[in-house]
C-alpha positions in Angstrom: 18.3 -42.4 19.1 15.7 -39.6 19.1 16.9 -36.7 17.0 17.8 -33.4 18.9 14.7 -31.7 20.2 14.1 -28.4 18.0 12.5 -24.7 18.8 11.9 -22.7 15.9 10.7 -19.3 16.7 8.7 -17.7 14.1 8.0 -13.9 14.5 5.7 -13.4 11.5 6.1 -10.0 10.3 6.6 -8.5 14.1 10.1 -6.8 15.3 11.8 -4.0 13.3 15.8 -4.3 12.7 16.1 -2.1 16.0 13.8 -4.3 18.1 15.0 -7.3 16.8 18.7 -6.8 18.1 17.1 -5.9 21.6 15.4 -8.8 21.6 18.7 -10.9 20.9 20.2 -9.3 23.6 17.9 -9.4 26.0 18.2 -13.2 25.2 21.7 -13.3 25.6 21.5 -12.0 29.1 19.7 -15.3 30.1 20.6 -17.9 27.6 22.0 -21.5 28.7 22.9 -23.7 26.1 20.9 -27.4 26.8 19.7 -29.8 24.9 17.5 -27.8 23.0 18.4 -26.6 19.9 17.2 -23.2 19.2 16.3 -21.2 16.1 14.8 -17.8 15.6 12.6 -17.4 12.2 13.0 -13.5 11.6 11.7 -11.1 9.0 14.7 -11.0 6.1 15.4 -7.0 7.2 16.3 -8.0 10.5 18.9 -11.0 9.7 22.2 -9.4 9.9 21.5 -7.3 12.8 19.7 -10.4 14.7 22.5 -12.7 14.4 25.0 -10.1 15.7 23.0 -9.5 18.9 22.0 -13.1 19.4 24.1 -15.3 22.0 26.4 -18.2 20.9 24.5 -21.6 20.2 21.3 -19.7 18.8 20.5 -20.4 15.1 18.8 -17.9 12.8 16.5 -18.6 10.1 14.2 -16.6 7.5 10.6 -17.0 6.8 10.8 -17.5 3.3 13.0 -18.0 0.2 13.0 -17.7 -3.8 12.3 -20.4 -6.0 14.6 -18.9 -8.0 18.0 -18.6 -8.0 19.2 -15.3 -8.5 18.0 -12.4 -11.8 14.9 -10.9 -12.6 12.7 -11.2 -9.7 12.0 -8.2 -8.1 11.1 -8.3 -4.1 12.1 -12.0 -3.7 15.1 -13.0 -1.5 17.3 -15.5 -2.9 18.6 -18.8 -1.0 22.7 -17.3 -1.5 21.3 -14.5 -0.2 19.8 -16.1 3.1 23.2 -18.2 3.4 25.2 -15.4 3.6 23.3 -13.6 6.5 24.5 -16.7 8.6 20.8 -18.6 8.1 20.5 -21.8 8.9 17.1 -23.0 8.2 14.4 -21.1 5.9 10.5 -22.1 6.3 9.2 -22.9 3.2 5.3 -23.5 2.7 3.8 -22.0 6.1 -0.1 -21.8 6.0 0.1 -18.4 6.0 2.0 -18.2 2.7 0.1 -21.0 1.2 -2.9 -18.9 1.5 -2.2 -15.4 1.2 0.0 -16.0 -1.7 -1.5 -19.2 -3.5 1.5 -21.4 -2.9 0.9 -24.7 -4.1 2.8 -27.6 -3.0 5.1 -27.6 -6.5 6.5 -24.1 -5.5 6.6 -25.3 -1.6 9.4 -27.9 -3.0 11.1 -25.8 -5.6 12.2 -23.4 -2.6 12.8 -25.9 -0.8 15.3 -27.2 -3.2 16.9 -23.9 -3.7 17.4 -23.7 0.1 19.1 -27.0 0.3 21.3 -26.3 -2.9 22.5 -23.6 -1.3 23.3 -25.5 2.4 19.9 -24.1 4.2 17.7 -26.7 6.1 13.9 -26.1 4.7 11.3 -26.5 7.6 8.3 -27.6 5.2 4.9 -26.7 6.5 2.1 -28.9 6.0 -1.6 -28.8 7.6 -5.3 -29.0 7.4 -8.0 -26.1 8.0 -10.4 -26.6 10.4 -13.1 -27.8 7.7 -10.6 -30.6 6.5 -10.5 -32.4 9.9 -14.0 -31.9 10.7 -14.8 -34.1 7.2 -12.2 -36.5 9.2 -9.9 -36.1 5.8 -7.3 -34.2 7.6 -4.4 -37.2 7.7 -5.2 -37.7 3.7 -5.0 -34.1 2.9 -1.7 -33.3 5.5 0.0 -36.5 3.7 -0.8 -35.3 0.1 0.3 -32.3 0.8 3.5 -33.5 2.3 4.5 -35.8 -0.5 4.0 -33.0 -3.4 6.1 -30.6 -1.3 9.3 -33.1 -1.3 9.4 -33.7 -4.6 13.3 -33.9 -5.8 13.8 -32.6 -2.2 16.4 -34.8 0.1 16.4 -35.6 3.4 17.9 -32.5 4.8 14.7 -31.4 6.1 12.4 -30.7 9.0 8.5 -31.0 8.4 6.1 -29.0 10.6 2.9 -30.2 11.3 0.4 -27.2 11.8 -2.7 -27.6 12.1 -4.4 -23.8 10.3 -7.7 -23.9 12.6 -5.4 -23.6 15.7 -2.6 -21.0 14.3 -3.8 -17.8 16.4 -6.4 -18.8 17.9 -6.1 -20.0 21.2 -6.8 -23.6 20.3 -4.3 -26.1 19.9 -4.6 -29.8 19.2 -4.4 -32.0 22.2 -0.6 -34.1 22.4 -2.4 -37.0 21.4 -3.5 -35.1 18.2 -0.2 -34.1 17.7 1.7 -37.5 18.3 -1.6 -39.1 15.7 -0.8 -36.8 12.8 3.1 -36.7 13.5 3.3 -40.9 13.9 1.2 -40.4 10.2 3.9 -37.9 8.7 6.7 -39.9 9.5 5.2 -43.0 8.2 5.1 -41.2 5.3 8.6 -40.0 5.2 9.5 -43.7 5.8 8.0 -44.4 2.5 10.1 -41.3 0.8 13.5 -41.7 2.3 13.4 -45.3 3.8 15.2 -45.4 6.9 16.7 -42.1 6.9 13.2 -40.8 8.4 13.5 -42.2 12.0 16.1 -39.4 12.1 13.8 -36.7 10.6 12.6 -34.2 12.6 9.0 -33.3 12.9 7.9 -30.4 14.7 4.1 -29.3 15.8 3.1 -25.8 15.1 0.1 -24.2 16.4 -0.6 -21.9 19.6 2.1 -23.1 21.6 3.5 -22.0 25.2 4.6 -22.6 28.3 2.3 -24.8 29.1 1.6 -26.9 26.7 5.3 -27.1 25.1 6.5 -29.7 27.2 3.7 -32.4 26.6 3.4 -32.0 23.0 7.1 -32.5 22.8 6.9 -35.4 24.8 5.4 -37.5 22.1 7.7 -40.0 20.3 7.4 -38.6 16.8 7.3 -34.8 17.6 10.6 -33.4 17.7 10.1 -29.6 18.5 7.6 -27.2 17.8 7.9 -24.3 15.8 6.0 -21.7 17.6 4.5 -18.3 16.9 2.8 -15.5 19.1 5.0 -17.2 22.7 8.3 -16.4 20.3 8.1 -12.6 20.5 8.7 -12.4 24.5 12.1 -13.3 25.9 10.8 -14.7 28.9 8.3 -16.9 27.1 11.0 -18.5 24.8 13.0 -19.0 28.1 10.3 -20.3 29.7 9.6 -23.3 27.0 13.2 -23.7 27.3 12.8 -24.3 30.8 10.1 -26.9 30.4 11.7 -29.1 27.7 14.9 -28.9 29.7 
């Protein structure tokens, strides 16, 4: 049985508290719960606010977490932290963090493990820049990347597969090259957890909408997608709903 198809709305650093609650209640005017499970990936200030607005059946989640788990760290958000705003899932390891901040694929799983110590599922981002696939090493370099950001961490997890050269930019791997790399993560995850990864979720992240949503998620090893600039309008996120459903 195909695990439970996932939408995991990352905002980036867009919304302020204020916006963010309107947002959730705009939501809530239209909201159905289906078969879709639904997640919103907000900026940390807007977490309390967000979940109080937000209708019944829609999960939060933060964009980030500490490696650490609580003391001298000044600016970082801890995992207890995120748990007790109501967070279900943190996103550990997105492109953007990997490269504005140096993440390497060590810290990507030592968050990760704080997340899960602390009950939090960790959507772990892996992908290639453009240069990487056009050498055609882009499933060696997604899959090494994968394996060094689960290290010690268990199979409570979601992987996203997002590809960097089509994050913003208005191109977006085919389905096919969505369903090739995802087919090659969850081999992969085979070889980590055994059997336990036909029940893994893997998402595809990278300019998705409306009208694309529905045939990426169509593939047998893409579960979801975790999706960026179409998560910011109400009517888009209902609208993706509407074409998974």
């Amino acid at each position: 049985m195909s695990p439970r198809t996932l939408l995991a709305l990352n905002w980036k650093m867009n919304k302020t508290p204020t916006e963010a609650r309107a947002w959730g209640r705009e939501l809530a005017r239209s909201y159905r719960r289906g078969t879709v499970e639904v997640a919103v990936m907000a900026p940390a200030v807007s977490l309390y606010g967000l979940k109080e607005a937000m209708p019944g059946g829609v999960d939060i989640g933060a964009q980030d977490v500490s490696a650490h788990e609580s003391g001298a760290h000044t600016g970082e958000i801890s995992a207890a932290m995120l748990r007790d705003a109501e967070c279900t899932y943190v996103i550990v390891g997105h492109s953007e963090r990997r490269t504005d901040h140096a993440e390497t694929d060590a810290l990507v799983a030592a968050k990760a493990r704080q997340a899960q110590a602390q009950g939090l599922t960790p959507i772990v981002c892996v992908g290639e820049g453009l240069e990487v696939r056009e050498r055609g090493e882009h499933v060696e370099h997604t899959l090494a990347q994968l394996r060094g950001s689960l290290d010690g961490v268990d199979e409570r997890v979601v992987i996203a597969y997002e590809p960097v050269w089509a994050i913003g930019t208005g191109k977006t791997a085919t389905a096919e090259d969505a369903e090739a790399m995802a087919a090659a993560i969850r081999g992969a995850l085979r070889e980590h957890y055994g059997d336990l990864a036909d029940s893994l979720r893997v998402l595809y992240g990278g300019s998705v909408k409306p009208d694309n949503v529905a045939a990426i998620c169509a593939q047998p090893n893409v579960n979801g997608a975790l999706v960026g600039g179409a998560s910011l309008k109400v009517e888009d996120v209902l609208a993706m709903l509407s074409a998974l459903e």
